[in-house]
C-alpha positions as CSV (number, residue, x, y, z in Angstrom):
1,X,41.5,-40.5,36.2
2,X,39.9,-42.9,33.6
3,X,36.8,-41.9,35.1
4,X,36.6,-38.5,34.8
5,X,38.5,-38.6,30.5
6,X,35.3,-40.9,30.1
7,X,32.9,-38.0,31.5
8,X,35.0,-35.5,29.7
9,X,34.7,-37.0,26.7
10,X,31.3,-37.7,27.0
11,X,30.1,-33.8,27.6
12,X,32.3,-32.9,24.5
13,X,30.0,-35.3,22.7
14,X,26.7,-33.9,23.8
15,X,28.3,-30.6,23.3
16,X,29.7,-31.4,19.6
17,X,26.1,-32.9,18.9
18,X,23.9,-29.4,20.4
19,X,26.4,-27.3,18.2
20,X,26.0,-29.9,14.9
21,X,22.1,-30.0,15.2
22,X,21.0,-26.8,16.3
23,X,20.6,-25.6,12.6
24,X,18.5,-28.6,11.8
25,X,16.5,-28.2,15.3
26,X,14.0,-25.6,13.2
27,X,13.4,-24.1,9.8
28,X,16.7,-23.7,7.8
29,X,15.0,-20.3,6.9
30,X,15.0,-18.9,10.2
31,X,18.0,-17.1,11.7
32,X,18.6,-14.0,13.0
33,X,19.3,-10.7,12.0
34,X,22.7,-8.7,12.0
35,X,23.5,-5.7,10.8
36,X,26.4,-3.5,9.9
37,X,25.9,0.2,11.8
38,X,24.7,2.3,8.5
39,X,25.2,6.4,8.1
40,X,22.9,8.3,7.4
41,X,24.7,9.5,4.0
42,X,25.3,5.2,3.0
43,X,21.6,4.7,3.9
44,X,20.6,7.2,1.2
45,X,23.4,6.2,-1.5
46,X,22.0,3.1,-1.2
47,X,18.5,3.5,-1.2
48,X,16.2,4.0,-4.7
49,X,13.0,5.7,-2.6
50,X,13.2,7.3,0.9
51,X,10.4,9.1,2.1
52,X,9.0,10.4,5.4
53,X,6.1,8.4,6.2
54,X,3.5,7.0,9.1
55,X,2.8,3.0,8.9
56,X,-0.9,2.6,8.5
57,X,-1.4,-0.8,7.8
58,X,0.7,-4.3,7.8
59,X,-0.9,-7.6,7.0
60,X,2.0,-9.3,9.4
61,X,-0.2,-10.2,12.5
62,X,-2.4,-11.8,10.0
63,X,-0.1,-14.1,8.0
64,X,2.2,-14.7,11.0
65,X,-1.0,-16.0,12.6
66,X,-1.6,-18.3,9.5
67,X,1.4,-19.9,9.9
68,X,3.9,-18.0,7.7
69,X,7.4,-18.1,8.7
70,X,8.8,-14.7,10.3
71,X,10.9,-14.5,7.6
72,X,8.5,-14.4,4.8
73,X,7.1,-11.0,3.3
74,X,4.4,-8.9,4.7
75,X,3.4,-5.4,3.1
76,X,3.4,-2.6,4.8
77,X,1.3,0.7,3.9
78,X,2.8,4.0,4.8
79,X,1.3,7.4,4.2
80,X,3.6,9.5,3.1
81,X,4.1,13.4,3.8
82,X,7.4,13.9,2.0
83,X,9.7,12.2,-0.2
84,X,13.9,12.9,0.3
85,X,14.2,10.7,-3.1
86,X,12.3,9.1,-5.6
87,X,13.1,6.7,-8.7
88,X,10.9,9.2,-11.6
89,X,8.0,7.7,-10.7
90,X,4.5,10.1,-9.2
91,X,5.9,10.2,-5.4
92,X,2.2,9.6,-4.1
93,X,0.7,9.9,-1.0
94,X,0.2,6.2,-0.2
95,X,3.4,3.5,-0.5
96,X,3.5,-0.1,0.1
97,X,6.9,-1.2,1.2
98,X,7.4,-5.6,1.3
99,X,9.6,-6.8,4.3
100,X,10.1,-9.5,6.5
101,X,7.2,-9.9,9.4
102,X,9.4,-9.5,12.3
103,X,12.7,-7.4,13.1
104,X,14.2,-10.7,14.7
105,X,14.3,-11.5,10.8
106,X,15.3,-7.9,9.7
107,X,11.6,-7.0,9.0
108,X,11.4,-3.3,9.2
109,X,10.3,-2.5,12.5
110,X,8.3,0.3,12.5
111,X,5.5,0.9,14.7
112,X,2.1,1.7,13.7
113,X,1.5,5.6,13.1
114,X,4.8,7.5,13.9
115,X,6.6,9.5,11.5
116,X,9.4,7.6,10.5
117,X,12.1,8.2,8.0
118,X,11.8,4.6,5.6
119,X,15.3,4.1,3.2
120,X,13.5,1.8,0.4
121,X,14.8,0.1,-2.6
122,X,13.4,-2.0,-5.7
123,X,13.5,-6.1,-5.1
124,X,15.6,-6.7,-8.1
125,X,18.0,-9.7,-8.5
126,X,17.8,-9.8,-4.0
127,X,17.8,-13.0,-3.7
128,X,17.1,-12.7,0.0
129,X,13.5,-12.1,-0.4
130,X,10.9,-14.7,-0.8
131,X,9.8,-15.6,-4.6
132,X,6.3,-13.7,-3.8
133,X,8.2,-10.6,-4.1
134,X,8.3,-8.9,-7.6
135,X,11.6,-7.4,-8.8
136,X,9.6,-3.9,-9.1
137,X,8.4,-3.6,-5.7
138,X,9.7,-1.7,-2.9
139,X,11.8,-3.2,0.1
140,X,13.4,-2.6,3.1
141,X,14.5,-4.0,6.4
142,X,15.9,-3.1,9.9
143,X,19.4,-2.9,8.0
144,X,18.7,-0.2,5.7
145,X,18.8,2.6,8.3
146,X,14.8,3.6,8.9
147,X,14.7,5.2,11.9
148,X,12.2,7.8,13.5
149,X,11.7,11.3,11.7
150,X,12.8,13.1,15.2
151,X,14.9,16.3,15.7
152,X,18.3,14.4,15.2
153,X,16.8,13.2,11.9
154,X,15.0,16.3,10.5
155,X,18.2,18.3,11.3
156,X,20.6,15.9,9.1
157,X,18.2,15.3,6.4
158,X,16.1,18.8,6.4
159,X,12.7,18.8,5.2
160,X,11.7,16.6,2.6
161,X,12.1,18.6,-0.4
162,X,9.5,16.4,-2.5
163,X,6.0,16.9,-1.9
164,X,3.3,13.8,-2.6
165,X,0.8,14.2,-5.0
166,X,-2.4,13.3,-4.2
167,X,-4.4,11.1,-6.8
168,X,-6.8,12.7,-9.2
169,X,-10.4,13.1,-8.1
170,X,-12.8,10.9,-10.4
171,X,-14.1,12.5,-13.2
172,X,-17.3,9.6,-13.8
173,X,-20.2,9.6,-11.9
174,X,-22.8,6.2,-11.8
175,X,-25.4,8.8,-13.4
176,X,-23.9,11.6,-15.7
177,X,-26.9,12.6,-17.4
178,X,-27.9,16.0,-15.9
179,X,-31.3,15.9,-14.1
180,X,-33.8,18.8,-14.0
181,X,-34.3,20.6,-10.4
182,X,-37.5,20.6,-9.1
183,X,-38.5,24.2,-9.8
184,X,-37.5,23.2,-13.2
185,X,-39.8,20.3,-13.2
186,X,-42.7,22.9,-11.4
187,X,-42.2,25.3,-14.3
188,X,-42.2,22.9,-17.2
189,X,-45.3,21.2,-15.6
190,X,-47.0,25.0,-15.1
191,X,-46.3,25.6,-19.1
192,X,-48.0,22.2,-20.0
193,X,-51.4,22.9,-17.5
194,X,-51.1,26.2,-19.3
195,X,-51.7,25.0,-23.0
196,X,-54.0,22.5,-21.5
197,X,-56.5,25.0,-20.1
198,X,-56.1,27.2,-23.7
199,X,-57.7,24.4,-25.8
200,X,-60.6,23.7,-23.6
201,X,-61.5,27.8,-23.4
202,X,-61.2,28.2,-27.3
203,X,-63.4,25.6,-27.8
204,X,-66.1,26.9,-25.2
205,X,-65.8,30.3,-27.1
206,X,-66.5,28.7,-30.6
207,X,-69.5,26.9,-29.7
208,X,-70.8,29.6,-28.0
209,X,-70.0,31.9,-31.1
210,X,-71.7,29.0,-33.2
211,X,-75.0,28.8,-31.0
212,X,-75.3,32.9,-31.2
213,X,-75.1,32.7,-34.5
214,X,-77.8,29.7,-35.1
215,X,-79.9,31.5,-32.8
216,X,-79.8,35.0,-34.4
217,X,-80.3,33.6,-38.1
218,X,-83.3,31.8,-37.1
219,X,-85.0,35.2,-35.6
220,X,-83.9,36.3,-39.0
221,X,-85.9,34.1,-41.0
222,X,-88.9,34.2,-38.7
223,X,-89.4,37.9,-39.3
224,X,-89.5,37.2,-43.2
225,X,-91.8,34.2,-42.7
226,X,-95.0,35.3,-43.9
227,X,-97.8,35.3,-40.9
């Protein structure tokens, strides 16, 4: 019997020890994620922009790759076709949303180029998010309700009833200063040949006209000469 309270006791010691250390076994920032089920109608009460949108880009691969901890913030680029709500600001066609890099750490999760509805709100006093993240910018993770813009979706929400507005075309050019076309150049070049030649053919004609009229006042005198 004393045996087997001393291998008892012994396996509730390696047991108590696993349970003890296993938060210090890796990064106190990592854990993982949990969330409450969220409505539809709670997800948009709580959110400041939600928007229809297709993920573009995400820098995630990149800075998990460099060593960033899953937890940290990526960005992630949508283009946008619609906006459900907006905070005043010009809903335009390109949003970056900030979340963390993997949905193990309630990053976003949303793959790369499907329509997905995204439930977004401003950093402010959050205190989960990393310092990098500015109080202004847009976040969101696997919590706030995103989910795919499907028939379920587009019947409960509707269509989105904002539309994005695209970004002014630029008005400057490298070279503003109108250049001429080149029949313009042709004709303006024609015009000076033109009152080139003129010059030349006036001044043929009045040495000729001089010459005649050397030529016919010397006859003159000759005749009056006396022989």
């Amino acid at each position: 019997m004393g045996g087997f309270v001393r291998v008892l006791l012994t396996g509730l010691a390696i047991v108590s020890a696993t349970i003890v250390g296993a938060p210090f076994a890796e990064d106190d920032r990592s854990h993982a994620c949990s969330c409450v089920s969220t409505s539809l109608d709670e997800a948009m009460d709580r959110a400041d922009v939600v928007f229809v949108g297709r993920l573009m880009a995400t820098d995630a691969d990149e800075l998990m790759e460099g060593g960033a901890m899953s937890d940290e913030a990526g960005t992630f680029q949508f283009a946008v076709s619609g906006y459900y709500k907006t905070l005043g600001d010009v809903p335009t066609e390109a949003v970056e949303v900030r979340s963390a890099l993997v949905s193990a750490s309630c990053g976003i999760g949303v793959p790369l180029a499907q329509e997905w509805v995204i439930f977004s709100r401003r950093r402010g006093e959050d205190t989960f998010w990393s310092r990098d993240v500015a109080p202004d910018e847009l976040v969101s993770t696997f919590c706030d309700g995103n989910r795919a813009f499907g028939p379920e979706a587009e019947r409960r929400l509707g269509e989105p009833s904002i539309e994005p507005v695209a970004a002014p075309p630029s008005t400057s050019s490298p070279d503003s200063t109108p250049q001429p076309s080149p029949a313009a150049s042709s004709a303006t070049s024609g015009e000076e040949d033109d009152d080139n030649t003129v010059v030349p053919i006036g001044l043929v004609a009045a040495t000729a006209a001089a010459v005649t009229a050397v030529v016919v006042l010397r006859r003159a005198r000759s005749r009056h000469e006396p022989a």
